[in-house]
C-alpha positions as CSV (number, residue, x, y, z in Angstrom):
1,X,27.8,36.1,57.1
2,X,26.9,37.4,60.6
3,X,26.6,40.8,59.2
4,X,24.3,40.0,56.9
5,X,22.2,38.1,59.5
6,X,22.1,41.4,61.8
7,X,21.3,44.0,58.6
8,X,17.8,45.5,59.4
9,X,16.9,44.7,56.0
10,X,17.2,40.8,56.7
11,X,15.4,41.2,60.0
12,X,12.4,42.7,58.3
13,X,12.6,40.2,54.8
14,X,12.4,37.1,57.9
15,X,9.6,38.8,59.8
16,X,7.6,39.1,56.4
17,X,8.6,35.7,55.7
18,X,7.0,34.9,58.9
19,X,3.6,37.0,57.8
20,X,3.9,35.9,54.7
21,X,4.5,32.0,54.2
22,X,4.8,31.1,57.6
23,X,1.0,32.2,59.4
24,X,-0.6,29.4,59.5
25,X,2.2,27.5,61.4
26,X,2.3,30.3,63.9
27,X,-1.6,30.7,64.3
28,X,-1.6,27.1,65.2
29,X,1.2,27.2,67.2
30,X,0.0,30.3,69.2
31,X,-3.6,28.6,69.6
32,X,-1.9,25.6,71.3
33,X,-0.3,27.7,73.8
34,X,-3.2,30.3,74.3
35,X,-5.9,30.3,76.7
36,X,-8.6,32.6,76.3
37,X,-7.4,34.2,73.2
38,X,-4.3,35.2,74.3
39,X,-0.5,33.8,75.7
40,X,1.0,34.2,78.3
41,X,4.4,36.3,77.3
42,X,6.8,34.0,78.6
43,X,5.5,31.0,76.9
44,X,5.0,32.8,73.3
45,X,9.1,33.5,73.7
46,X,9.6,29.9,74.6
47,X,7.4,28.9,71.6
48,X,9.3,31.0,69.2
49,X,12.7,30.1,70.3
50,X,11.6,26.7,70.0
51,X,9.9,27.2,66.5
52,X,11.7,30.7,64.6
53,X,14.8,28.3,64.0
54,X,12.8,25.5,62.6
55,X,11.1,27.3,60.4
56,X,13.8,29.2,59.0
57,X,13.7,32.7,60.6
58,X,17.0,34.1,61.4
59,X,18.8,34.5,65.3
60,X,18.4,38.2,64.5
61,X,15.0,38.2,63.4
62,X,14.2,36.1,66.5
63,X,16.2,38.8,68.8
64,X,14.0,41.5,67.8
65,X,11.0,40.2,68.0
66,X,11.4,37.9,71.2
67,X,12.8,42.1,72.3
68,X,10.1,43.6,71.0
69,X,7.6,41.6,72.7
70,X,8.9,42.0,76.2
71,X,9.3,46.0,75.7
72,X,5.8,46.7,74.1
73,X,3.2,43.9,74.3
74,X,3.3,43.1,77.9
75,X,2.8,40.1,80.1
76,X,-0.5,38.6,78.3
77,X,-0.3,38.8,74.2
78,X,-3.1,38.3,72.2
79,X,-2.9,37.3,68.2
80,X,-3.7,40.3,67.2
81,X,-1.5,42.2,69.2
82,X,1.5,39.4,67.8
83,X,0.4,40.0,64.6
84,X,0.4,43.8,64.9
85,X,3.7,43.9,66.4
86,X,5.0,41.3,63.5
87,X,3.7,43.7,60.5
88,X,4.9,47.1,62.5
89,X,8.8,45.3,62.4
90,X,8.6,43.9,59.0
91,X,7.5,47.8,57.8
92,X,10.2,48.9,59.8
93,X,7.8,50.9,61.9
């Protein structure tokens, strides 16, 4: 079962999942925690650890993109730049 949790191909069906049916919940969670269109990195990955697991998005899924985020989007993320990131990993950019 672990296996299947860590194949790339799961990682990047959750991340859709996340674009997909799960947007709106993460819009309105990211607007909560933003200030001046953008959040601060460290809360965003408190906010998905918190929320990923709720919402049905596996550990690995959350791995790679809580990763992600600290390697390319920098200390202050913006939606868009979240978004961007999100599309990029479920393409398997």
């Amino acid at each position: 079962m672990l296996a299947a949790e860590n194949n790339p191909a799961t990682v990047a069906s959750d991340l859709t999942l996340l674009l997909d049916e799960l947007m709106i919940p993460l819009h309105l969670a990211f607007d909560l925690g933003a200030t001046e269109e953008a959040m601060e990195a460290g809360a965003l990955v408190a906010m998905l650890g918190a929320k990923l697991f709720e919402w049905g998005i596996g550990e690995a899924a959350h791995n790679a993109l809580v990763a992600a985020i600290g390697a390319q989007l920098g200390a202050s993320v913006s939606w868009g730049a979240l978004v961007g990131l999100i599309e990029q990993m479920a393409m398997g950019e």
